[in-house]
N, C-alpha and C positions, 0 to 999 in steps of 0.2 A: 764086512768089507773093511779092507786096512786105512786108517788112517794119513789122508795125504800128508807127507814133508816136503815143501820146496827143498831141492840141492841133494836128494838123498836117490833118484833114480841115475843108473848106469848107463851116459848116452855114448859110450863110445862106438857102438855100433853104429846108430846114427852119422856121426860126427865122419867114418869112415866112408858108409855110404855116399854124403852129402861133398866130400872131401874127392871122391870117386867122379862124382855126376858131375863136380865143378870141371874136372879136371877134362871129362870126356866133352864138355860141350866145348869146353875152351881150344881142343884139339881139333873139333869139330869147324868152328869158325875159320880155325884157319885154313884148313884144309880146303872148305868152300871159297871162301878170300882167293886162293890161290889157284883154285878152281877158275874163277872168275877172272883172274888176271890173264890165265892161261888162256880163257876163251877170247878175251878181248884184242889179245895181240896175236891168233890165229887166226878168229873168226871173222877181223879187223872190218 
């Protein structure tokens, strides 16, 4: 088995992934937020 090195594994796959999921829940939020506004002043 290889010897671990902190600072020596490749995360930018991660970093894209994690960069991905911020980005979709954030889009997410708002969508529902305005979701929500939409109901309140229809469903009034």
């Amino acid at each position: 088995m290889a010897e671990y090195k902190p600072g020596e594994m490749d995360i930018r796959a991660q970093e894209r992934t994690f960069a991905g999921f911020t980005r979709f829940v954030t889009i997410s939020v708002v969508v529902i937020i305005c979701f929500l506004v939409f109901l309140a002043l229809v469903g009034g």
